[in-house]
N, C-alpha and C positions, 0 to 999 in steps of 0.2 A: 504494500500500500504506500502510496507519495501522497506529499503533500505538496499543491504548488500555488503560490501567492499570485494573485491579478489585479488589477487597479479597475476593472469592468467587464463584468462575465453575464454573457446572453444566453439564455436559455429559450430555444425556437427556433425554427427556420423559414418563416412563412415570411409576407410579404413588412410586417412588422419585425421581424426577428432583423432579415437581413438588412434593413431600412437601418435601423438601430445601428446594427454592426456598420453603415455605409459612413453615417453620421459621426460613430466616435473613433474611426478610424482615421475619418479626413480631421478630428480635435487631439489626434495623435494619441489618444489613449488606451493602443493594441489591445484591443479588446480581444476576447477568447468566445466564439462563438458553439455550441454544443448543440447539434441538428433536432437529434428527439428522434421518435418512435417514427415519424414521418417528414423526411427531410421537404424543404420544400413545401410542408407544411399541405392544407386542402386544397389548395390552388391547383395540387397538379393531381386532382382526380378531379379535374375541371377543363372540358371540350376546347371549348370555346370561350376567350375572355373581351366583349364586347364594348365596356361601359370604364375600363381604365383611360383616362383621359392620356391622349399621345399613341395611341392605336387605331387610326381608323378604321384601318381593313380588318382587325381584331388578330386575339396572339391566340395560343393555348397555355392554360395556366402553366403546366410544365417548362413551357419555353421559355417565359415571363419569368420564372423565378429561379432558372438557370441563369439568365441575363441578370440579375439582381445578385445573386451570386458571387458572378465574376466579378461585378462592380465593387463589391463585398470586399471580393477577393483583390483587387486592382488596390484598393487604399493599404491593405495591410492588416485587413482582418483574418485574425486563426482561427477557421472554420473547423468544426472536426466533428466525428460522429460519438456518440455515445447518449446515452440515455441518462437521467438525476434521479436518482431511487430515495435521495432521505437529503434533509435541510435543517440545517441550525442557524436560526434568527435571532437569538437572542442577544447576542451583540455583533458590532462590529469587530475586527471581517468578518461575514458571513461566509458559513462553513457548509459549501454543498460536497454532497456524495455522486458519487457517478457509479454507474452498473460495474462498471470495473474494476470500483472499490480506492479508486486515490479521489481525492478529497482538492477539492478549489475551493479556495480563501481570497476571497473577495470583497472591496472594498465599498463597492455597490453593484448592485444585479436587476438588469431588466429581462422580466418573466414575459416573454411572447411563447407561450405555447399553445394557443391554441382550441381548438374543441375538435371533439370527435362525437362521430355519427352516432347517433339513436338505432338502437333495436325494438320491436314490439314488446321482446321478452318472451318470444312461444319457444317450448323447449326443439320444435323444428326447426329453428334458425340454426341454431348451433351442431345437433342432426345434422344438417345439409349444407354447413359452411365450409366453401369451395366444391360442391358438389350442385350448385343452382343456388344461393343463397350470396348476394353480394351487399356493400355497400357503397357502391363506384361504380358505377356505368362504365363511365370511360376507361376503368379499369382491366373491366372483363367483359362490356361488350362486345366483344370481337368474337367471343365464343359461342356467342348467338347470333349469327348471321343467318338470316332465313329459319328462326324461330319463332316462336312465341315467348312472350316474356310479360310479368306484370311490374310496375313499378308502385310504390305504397307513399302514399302524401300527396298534399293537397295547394304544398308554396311552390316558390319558384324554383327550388331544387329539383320538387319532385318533378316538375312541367320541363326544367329544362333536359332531365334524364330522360324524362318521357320522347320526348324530342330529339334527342339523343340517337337512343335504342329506334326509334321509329325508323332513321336514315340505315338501321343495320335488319332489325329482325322484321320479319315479318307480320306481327299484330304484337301490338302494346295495352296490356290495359292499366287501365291506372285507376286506381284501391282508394277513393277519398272516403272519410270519415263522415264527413258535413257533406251537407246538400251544396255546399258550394266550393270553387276553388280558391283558397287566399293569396295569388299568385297573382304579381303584377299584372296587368291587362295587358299587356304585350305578350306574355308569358301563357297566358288565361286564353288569347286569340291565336296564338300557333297552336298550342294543345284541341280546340275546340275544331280548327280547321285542318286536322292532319286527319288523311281517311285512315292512316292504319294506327289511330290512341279511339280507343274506346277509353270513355271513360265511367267508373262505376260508383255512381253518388251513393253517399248512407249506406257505405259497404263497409263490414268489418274482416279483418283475417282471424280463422279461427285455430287453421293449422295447415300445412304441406305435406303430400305422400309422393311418393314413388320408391322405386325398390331399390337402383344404381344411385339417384339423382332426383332433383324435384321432377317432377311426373304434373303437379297440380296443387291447386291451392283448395280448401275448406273455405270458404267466407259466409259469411251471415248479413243480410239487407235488413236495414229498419230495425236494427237489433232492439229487441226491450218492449216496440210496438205491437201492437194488435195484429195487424198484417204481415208481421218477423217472417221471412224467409230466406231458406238456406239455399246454398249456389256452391255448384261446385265449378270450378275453368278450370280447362286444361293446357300448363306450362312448361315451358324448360326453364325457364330462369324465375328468381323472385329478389327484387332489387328494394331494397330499403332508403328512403329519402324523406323522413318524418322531423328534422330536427339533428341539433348538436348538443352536446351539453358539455360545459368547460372543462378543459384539462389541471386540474385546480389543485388536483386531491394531495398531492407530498405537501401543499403548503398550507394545509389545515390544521387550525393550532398557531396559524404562525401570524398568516395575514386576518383580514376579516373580507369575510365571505358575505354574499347575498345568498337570498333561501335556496336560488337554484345552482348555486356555485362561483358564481361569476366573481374575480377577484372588485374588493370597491375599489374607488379611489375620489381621491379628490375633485370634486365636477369643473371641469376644464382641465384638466392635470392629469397624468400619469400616476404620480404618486399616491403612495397606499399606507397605512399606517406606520408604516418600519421606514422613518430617513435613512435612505442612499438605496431603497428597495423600489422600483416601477413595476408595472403592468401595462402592456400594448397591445393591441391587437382583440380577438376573438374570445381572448382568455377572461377579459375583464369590458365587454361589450355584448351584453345581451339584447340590445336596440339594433343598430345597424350594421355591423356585421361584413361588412365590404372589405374586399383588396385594398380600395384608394383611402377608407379610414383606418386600414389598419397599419399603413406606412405611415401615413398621419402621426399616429400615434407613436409609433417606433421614432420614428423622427423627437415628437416632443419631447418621449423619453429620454433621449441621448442627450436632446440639451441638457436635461434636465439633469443627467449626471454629471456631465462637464459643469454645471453651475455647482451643482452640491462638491463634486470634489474638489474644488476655487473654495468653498465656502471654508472646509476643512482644512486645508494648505495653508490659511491667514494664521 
């Protein structure tokens, strides 16, 4: 086990993570950046990125945060892989853990990690995970080319996956809860006008069979009501797009959390109850949720530690 001292360590790689790392590299403050379970962050289990401003013809998340990266990487940022398994906050440096077991001692740390996908919770998902059970279209769509596939959600995630998978497999359906869709109208109008998304209002999933692989889905219409009726389709794929929920959990105990995880912080700020400690990105933004606010963020954060660490040097 090592122990190695930093004057600013990232934990993240998404479009806030690298942001961050871009910022206190160019204030010379060699930052140590540490990728996480998904380098790159959600962005690159994302088709098409249409809405970052300076893309018109649009990028793919993937590509977009390889570019960021290297920019990353151009100032003098040490990017590296590894995962944070345990945190000690209670003073300065703060004392993270890596999977690997050596220890970074750090003098402030901006937390971009991020959120990850929602499951239903049916014990078929996990049954059938990597076997027709995804959470990434653009992951594994390519494996259903000229299938059937249903897709579960009712925002813009689920409409965009839907739309997605429609350019590959052969019939789409898509699983909403609500009688309606909560997907931007753009989003809500290519879903509606694409002949091969059906979509299935006031439908619930009950469960998945097949005997190699998903085979189909159990679902239930108007569940609870008078009229309740059971449906069964038949799939090869069953793609999940209901939500994210933040990557939060090692800092529990440490920062202060909202009820559904989100790191707080200070409203217009970064900063979270521990000076010389930020949050950027998805991790601590349960509202808006975008690429272009989470560089945002990242960005503020880094001032934010070049000011705190001026502050401490007087």
């Amino acid at each position: 086990m090592n122990t190695e001292k930093t004057r600013c360590l990232i934990i993240g790689s998404g479009p806030a993570g690298y942001t961050a790392a871009i910022y206190t590299s160019r204030a010379n403050l060699s930052p140590v950046l540490y990728e996480g379970i998904q380098p790159g962050g959600q962005l690159t289990t994302t088709s098409e990125i249409e809405n970052f401003p300076g893309y018109p013809q649009g990028i793919s998340g993937t590509e977009m945060m390889e570019d960021l990266k290297k920019q990353a990487l151009r100032f003098g940022a040490d990017i590296r892989n590894g995962i944070v398994t345990a945190v000690d906050l209670s003073k300065a440096p703060y004392k993270i853990t890596l999977d690997s077991g050596n220890i970074i001692e750090t003098e402030t740390l901006i937390i971009a990690t991020g959120a990850s996908a929602k499951y239903l919770g049916l014990p078929d998902e996990a049954k059938y995970a990597g076997m027709g059970v995804s959470a990434c279209a653009t992951c594994d769509g390519f494996f259903y080319r000229k299938k059937v596939v249903a897709v579960v959600g009712g925002g813009d995630t689920a409409c965009e996956e839907a739309v997605y998978l429609a350019g590959l497999a052969s019939k789409v359906y898509l699983i909403v809860r609500k009688p309606f869709l909560r997907a931007s109208q753009i989003m809500q109008d290519r879903v509606l006008n694409d002949p091969k998304i059906e979509v299935l209002f006031e439908h619930n999933t009950l469960g998945l069979f097949g005997d190699n692989g998903v085979e189909g889905a159990f679902l239930v219409k108007r569940k609870g009501e008078p009229d309740e009726e059971k449906v069964t389709i038949a799939i090869d794929g069953f793609f999940l797009a209901i939500g994210h929920h933040p990557n939060s959990g090692v800092f529990k105990g440490w920062l202060e959390l909202d009820p559904q995880g989100y790191i707080k912080v200070m409203p217009g700020t970064p900063k979270t109850n521990i000076p010389g400690v930020f949050a950027a990105g998805d991790v601590a933004d349960p509202n808006y949720r975008q690429a272009i606010t989470a560089a945002g963020t990242g960005c503020m954060a880094a001032i934010e530690v070049e000011r705190y660490l001026s502050s401490i040097c007087k």
